[in-house]
N, C-alpha and C positions, 0 to 999 in steps of 0.2 A: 338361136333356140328360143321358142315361146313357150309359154305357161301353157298352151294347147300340147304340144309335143309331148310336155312333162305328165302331164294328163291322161295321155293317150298313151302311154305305154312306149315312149322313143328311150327314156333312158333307161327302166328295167328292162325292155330289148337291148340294148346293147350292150347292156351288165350282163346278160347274159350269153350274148355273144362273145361276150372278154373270157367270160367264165370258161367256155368250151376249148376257146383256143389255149387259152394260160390256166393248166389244174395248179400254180401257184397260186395266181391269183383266190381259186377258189379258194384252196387250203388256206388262204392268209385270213381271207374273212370268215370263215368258220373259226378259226382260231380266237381270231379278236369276237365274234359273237358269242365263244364257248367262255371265255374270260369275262364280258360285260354279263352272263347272265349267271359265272361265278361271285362277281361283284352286287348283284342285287340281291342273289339267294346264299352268301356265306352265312351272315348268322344261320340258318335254317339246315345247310349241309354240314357243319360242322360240327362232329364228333363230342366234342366237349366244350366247355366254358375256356375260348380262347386264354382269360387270367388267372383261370384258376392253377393253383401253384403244388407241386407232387403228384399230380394224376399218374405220372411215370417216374421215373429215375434221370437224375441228373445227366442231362449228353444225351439220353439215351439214344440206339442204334434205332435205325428204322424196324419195325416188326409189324404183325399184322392188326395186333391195338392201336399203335403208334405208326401209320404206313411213312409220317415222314421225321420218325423218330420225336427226341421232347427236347426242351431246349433249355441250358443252364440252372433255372429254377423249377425244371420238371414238368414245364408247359408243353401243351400238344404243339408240336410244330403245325403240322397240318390244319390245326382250327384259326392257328394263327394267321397262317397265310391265307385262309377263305374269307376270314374275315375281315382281315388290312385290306383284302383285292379294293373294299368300297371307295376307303381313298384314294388308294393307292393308281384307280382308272379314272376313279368323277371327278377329283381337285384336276387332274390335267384337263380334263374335259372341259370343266368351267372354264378355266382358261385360255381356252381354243375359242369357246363359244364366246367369250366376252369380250376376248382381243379380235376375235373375228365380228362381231358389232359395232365396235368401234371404229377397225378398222376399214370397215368397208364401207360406211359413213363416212368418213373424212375421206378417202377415196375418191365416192361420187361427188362430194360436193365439192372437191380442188377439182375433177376433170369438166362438174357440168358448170360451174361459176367463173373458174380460171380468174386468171389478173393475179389480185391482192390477195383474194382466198387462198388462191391453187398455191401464191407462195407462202405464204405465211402458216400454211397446213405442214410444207414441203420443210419450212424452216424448223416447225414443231417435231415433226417425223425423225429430222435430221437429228435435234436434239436427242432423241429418247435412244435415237440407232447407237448414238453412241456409247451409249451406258451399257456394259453386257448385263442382260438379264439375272443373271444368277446376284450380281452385284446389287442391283436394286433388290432383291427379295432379300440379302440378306441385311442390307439397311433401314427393309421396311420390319424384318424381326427385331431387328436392334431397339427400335423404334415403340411398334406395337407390341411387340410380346411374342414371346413363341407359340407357333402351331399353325395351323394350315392357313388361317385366313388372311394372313397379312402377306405370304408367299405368292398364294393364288392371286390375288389382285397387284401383287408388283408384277409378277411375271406377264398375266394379260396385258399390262400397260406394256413393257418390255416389247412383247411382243405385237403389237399396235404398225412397228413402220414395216417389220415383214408383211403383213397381209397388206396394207394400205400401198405402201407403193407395187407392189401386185397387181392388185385392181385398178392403182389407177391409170396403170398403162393398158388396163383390159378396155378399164372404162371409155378412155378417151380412145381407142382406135373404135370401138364399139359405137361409140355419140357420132364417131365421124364417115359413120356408113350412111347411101341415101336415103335409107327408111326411115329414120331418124329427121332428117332433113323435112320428107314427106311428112311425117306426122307432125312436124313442127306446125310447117304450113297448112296440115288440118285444122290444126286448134288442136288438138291434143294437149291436156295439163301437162304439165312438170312430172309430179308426181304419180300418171297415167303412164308415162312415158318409160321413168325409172323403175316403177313395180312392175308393170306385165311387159316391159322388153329386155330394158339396162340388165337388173337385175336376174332374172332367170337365163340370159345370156352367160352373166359369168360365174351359173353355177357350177359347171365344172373344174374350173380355175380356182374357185373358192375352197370345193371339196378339196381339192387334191391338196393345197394347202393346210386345211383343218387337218385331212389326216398325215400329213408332215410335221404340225406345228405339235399335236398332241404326243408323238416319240419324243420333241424334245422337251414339251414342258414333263414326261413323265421324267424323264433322266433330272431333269434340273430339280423337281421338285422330290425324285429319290437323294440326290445327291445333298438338299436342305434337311432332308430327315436323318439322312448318314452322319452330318457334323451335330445333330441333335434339336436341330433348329423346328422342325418341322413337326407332328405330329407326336405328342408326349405320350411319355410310358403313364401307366401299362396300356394304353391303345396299338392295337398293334398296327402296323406301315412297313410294306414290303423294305424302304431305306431306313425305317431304325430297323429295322431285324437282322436285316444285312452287315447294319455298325455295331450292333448287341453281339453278332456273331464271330465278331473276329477272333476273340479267344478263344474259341472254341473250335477253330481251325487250327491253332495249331495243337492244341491241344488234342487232336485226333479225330473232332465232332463238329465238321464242317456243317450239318447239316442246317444249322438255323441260319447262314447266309446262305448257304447253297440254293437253296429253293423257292427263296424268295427273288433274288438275283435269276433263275430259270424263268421266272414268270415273268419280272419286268424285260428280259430278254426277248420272251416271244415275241411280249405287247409290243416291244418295240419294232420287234422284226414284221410281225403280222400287220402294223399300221401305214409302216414304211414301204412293206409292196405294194400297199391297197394307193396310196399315193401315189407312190410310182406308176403306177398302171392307170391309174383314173388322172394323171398329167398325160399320160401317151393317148389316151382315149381322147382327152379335151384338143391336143392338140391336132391329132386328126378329126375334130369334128371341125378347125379352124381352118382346115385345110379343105 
């Protein structure tokens, strides 16, 4: 695949084509569309001042002031989770985008330099694979302090040898095609070579990884706001709302985990098919 194709409309045709055949698919990215532009425009849809405290009655039941009820100290549920959606979608996103630039960086350069780079990339990679991500993020709060910014950037590190060894089995069957070769022997730079062929080659293999890697940085990065690591009150975050709530399940007023935990649920589901499908899509265009 070349930067002409992309250009030309081959991969919105075929997004398209997916679309028709799989209405999952569709509904999965409308879903995940209808939630990122929840996350842009929550302050502005929501009802009330997500912190302000008695606007309703403690617990309260869903009603039609309240459609997802009020939570412990009389907060609007529903403002609350329009409003968290911002972290609660862009911190994983961050860390898709920045373990996927790093990643795909060290990739090319162990596939197109090989020897001592390609292993000492390999040895690097190895290193970090073994660390489980959640564990890094929570040594990097131990460390810096709580709240989102010291999670996001352990996690994209974390996640650094999934996308990279990815790519760089993309990269090197991709370098070892003969156009490659030919444009060697044109003269072709390095870096002519990598931005309008390497690289737009293995933008489907990329995608479909971005959108696998951001279901699990969203769960890892709910699960750091859960143990209270993450995001500080009163801000609200789909994973503290969820850890705020648990009293209030049994006490009868599930509603301030319930709803929060629905939405990270979609996000997760709606990103995971889009992956799914945009690997089956990449891997028939390999075919």
């Amino acid at each position: 695949m070349s930067v002409a194709q992309i250009a030309n409309g081959t991969v919105p045709a075929a997004a398209r084509r997916v679309a028709r055949r799989d209405p999952t698919f569709l509904v999965a990215v409308i879903a995940f569309g209808v939630i990122s532009m929840v996350a842009l425009a929550g302050p502005w849809l929501a009802p009330y001042d997500p912190n302000e405290l008695y606007v309703g009655s403690l617990n309260g039941a869903p009603s039609l002031e309240h459609p997802f009820g009020t939570d412990d100290l009389g907060r609007d549920i529903l403002s609350r989770v329009l409003v968290g959606a911002a972290a609660s979608v862009f911190a994983p996103a961050v860390v898709v985008v920045l373990s996927t630039i790093l990643g795909v960086g060290l990739a090319l350069a162990a596939a197109w330099f090989g020897g001592w780079v390609s292993g000492g990339i390999a040895r690097l990679v190895d290193v970090i694979f073994a660390i489980p991500g959640l564990v890094i993020a929570v040594l990097a709060v131990t460390i810096f302090g709580k709240g989102l910014a010291a999670p996001v950037i352990a996690l994209a590190i974390a996640y650094i040898p999934i996308i990279a060894r990815l790519t760089r089995t993309a990269a090197a069957r991709e370098l070892a095609k003969p156009y490659i070769a030919a444009l060697r022997v044109q003269g072709v730079s390095s870096p002519a070579i990598c931005f309008r062929h390497l690289v737009p080659a293995m933008i489907p293999i990329v995608a479909a990884q971005m959108a696998v890697g951001f279901g699990y940085a969203m769960l890892d990065l709910a699960a750091i706001s859960f143990l209270g690591l993450g995001q500080q009150p009163p801000a609200p975050d789909w994973g503290s709302m969820i850890a705020v709530g648990q009293a209030g399940i049994l006490a009868g007023a599930p509603e301030q985990s319930v709803f929060p935990a629905i939405f990270v649920v979609i996000t997760v589901l709606a990103v995971g098919i889009i992956g799914a499908r945009v690997t089956d899509w990449a891997e028939e265009k390999e075919r």
